[in-house]
C-alpha beads as a LAMMPS data file, in Angstrom:
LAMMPS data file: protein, C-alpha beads

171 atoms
170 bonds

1 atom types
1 bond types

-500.0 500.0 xlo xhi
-500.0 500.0 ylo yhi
-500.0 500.0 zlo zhi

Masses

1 110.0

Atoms # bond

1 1 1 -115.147 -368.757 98.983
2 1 1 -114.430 -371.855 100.427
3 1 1 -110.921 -373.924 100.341
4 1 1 -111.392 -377.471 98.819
5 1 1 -110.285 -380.072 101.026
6 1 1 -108.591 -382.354 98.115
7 1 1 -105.982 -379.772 97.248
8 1 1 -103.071 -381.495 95.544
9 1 1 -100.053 -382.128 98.227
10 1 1 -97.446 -379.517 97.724
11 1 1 -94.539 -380.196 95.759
12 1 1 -92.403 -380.197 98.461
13 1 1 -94.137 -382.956 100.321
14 1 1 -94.825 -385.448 97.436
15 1 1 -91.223 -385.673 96.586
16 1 1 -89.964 -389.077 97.837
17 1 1 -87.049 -388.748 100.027
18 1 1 -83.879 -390.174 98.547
19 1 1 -82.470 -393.025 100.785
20 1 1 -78.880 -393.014 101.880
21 1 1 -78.088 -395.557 99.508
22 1 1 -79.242 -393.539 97.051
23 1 1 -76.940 -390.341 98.144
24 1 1 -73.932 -392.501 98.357
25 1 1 -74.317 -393.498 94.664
26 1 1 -75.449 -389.656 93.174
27 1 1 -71.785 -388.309 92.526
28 1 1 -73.422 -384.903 91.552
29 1 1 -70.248 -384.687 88.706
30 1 1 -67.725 -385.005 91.780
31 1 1 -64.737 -386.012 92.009
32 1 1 -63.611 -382.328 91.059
33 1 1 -60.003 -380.581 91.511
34 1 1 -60.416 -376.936 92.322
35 1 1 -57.364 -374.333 92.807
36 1 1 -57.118 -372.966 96.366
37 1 1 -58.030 -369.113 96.140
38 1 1 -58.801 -366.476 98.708
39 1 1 -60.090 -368.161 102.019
40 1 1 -58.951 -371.370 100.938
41 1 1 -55.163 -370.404 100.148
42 1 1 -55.320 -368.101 102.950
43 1 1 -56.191 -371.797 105.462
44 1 1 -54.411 -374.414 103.676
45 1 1 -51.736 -372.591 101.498
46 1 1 -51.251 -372.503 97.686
47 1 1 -52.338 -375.134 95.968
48 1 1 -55.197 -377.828 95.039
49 1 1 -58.090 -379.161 96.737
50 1 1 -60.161 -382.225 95.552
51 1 1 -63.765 -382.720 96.338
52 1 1 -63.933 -386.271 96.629
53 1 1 -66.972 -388.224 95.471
54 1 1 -69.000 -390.213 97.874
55 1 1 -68.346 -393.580 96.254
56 1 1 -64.840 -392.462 96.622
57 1 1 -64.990 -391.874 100.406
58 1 1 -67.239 -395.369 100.767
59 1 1 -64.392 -397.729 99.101
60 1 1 -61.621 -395.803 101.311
61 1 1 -63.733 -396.763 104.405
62 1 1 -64.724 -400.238 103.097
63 1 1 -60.481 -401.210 102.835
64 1 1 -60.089 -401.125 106.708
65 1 1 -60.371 -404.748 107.691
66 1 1 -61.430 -406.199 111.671
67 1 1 -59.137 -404.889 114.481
68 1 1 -57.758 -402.245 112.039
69 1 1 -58.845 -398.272 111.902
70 1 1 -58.539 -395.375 110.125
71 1 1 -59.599 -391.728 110.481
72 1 1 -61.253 -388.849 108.098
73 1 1 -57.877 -387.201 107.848
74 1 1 -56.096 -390.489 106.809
75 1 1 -58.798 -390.798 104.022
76 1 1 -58.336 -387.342 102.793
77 1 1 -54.907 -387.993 102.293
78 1 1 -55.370 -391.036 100.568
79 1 1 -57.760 -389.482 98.430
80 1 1 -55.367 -386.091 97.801
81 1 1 -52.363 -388.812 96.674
82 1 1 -54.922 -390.725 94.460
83 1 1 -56.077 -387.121 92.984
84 1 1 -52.758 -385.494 92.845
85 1 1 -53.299 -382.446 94.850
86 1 1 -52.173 -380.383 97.669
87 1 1 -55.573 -381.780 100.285
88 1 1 -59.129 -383.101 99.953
89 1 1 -61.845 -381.175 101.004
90 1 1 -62.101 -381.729 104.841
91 1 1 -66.171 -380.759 105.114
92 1 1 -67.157 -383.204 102.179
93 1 1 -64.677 -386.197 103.150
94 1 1 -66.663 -385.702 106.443
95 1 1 -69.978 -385.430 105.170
96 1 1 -69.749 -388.729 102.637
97 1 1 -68.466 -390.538 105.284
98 1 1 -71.536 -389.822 107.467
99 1 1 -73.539 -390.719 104.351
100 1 1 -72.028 -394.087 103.867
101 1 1 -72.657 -395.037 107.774
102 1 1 -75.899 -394.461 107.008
103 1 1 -75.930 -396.394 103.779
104 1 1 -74.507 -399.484 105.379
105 1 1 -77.103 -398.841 108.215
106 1 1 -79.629 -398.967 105.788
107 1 1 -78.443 -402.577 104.467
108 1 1 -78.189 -404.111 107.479
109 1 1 -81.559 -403.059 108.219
110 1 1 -82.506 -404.664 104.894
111 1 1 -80.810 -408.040 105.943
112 1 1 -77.102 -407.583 104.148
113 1 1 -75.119 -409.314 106.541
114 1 1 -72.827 -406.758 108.215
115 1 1 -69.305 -408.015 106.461
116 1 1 -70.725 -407.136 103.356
117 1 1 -71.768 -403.578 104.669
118 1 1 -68.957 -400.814 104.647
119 1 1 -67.508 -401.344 108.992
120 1 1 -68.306 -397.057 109.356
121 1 1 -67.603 -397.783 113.281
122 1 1 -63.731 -398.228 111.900
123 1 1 -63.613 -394.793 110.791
124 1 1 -62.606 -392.147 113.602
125 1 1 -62.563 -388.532 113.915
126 1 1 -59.366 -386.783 114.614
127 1 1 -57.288 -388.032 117.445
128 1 1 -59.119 -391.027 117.496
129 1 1 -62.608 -389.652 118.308
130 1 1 -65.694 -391.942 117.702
131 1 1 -68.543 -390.170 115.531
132 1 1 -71.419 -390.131 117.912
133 1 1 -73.389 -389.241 114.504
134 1 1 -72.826 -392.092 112.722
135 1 1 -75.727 -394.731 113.325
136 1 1 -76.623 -396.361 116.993
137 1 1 -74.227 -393.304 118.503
138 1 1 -71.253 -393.646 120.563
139 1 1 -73.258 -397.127 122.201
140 1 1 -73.224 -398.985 118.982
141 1 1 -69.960 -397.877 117.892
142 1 1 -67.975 -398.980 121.344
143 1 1 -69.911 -401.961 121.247
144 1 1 -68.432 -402.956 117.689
145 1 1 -65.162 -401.276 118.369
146 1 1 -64.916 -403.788 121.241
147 1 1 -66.053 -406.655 119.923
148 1 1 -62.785 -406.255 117.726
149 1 1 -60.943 -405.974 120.487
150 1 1 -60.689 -401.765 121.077
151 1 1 -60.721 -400.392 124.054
152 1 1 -62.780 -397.444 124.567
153 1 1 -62.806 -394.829 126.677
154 1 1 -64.377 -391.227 127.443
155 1 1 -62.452 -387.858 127.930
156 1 1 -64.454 -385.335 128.705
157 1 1 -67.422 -385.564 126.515
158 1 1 -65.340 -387.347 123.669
159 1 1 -65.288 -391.584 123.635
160 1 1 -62.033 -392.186 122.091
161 1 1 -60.042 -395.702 121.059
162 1 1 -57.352 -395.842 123.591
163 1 1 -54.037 -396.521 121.074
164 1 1 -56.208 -395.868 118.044
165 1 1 -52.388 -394.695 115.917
166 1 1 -50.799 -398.198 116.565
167 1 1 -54.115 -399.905 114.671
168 1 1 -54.151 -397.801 111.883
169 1 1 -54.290 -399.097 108.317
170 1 1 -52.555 -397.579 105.316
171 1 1 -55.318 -397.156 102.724

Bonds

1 1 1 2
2 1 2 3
3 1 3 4
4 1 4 5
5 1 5 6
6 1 6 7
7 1 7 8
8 1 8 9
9 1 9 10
10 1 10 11
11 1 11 12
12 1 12 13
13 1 13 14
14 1 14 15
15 1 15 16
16 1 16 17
17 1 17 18
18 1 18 19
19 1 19 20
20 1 20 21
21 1 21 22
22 1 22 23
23 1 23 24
24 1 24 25
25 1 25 26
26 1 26 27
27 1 27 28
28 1 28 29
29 1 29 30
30 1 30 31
31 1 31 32
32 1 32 33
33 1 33 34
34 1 34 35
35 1 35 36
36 1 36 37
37 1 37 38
38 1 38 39
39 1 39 40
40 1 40 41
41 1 41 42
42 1 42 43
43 1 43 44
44 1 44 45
45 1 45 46
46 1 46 47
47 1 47 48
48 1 48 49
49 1 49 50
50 1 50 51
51 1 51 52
52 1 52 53
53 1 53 54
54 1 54 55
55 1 55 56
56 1 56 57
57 1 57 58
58 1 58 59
59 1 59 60
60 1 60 61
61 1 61 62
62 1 62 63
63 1 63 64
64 1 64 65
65 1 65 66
66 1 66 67
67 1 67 68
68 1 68 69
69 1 69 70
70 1 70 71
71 1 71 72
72 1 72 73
73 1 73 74
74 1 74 75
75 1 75 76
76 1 76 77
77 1 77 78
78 1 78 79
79 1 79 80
80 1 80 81
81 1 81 82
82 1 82 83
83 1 83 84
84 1 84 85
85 1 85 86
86 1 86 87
87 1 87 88
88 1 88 89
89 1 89 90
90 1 90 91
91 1 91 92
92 1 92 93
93 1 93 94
94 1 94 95
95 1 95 96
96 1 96 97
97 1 97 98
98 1 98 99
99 1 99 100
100 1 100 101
101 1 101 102
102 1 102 103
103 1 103 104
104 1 104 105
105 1 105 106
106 1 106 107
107 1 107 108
108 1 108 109
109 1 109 110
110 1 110 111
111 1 111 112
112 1 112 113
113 1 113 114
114 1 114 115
115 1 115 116
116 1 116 117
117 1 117 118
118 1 118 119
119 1 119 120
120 1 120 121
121 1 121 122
122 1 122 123
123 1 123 124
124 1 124 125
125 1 125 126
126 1 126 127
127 1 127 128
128 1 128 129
129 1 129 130
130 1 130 131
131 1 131 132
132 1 132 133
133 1 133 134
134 1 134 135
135 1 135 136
136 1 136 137
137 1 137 138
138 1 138 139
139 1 139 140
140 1 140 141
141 1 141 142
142 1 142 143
143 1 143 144
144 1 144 145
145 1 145 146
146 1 146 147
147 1 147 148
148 1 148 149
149 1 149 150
150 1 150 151
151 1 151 152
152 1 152 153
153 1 153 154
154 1 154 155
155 1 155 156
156 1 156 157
157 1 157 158
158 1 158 159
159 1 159 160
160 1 160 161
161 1 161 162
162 1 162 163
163 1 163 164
164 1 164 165
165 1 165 166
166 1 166 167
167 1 167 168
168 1 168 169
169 1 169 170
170 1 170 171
């Protein structure tokens, strides 16, 4: 017997992909305050974690004005003041971040002019690390980092901003 042709696309495939807009705005019932058990006590100690929700991560990153900076770590501790707990998750802080550079990507692209966009560039990594996985890579990111006056520089295989703790902003 002989396959039709015309099958219907699997379900897999028809399903539209969500864009990164639409990430940042699905909290998926987060923000949520969990009690550090087992691996987690064991790595950050007794008490409480919150997982932060990606709107939550966005409006940290969209405070840090021109020629100012901040990094994932500051944000988490923002976040585990706002929440009252012991830390915020380090893995999802990380994660929604990455999903709101993509977001504001995504509305420049669209023709939001890029002071209305959350400046991702402005967030480092630890130590004051550019994230070569935000958009454009470690290219864009110096470029914009400079053009507010940053100087970058490369270690290694890490670009870093070179006094990055004297620009930081208190969220």
């Amino acid at each position: 017997m002989k396959k039709s042709s015309s099958s219907p696309a699997s379900p897999a495939r028809s399903k539209k992909r969500k864009s990164w807009q639409e990430k940042l705005d699905h909290d998926n019932g987060l923000p949520k305050v969990i009690q550090m058990e087992g691996r987690l006590e064991k790595r950050f100690g007794p008490g409480t974690m919150v997982v932060p929700a990606p709107r939550a991560v966005d409006a940290k990153m969209k405070k840090v004005p021109a020629g100012k900076l901040t990094t994932i770590e500051a944000i988490r501790d923002r976040l585990a003041s706002d929440h009252k707990t012991t830390t915020a998750c380090g893995i999802t802080t990380g994660i929604f971040a990455w999903i709101a550079a993509h977001a504001a990507a995504e509305l420049e692209a669209d023709g939001v002019a890029e002071g209305k966009v959350t400046p991702y560039w402005r967030t480092l990594k630890t130590g004051g690390e550019l994230n070569a996985k935000y958009p454009g890579g470690v290219e864009a990111l110096r470029e914009r980092l400079e053009n507010e006056g940053h100087e970058v520089y490369q270690k290694g295989k890490r670009w870093l901003v070179k006094g990055y703790e004297k620009r930081l902003v208190r969220l």
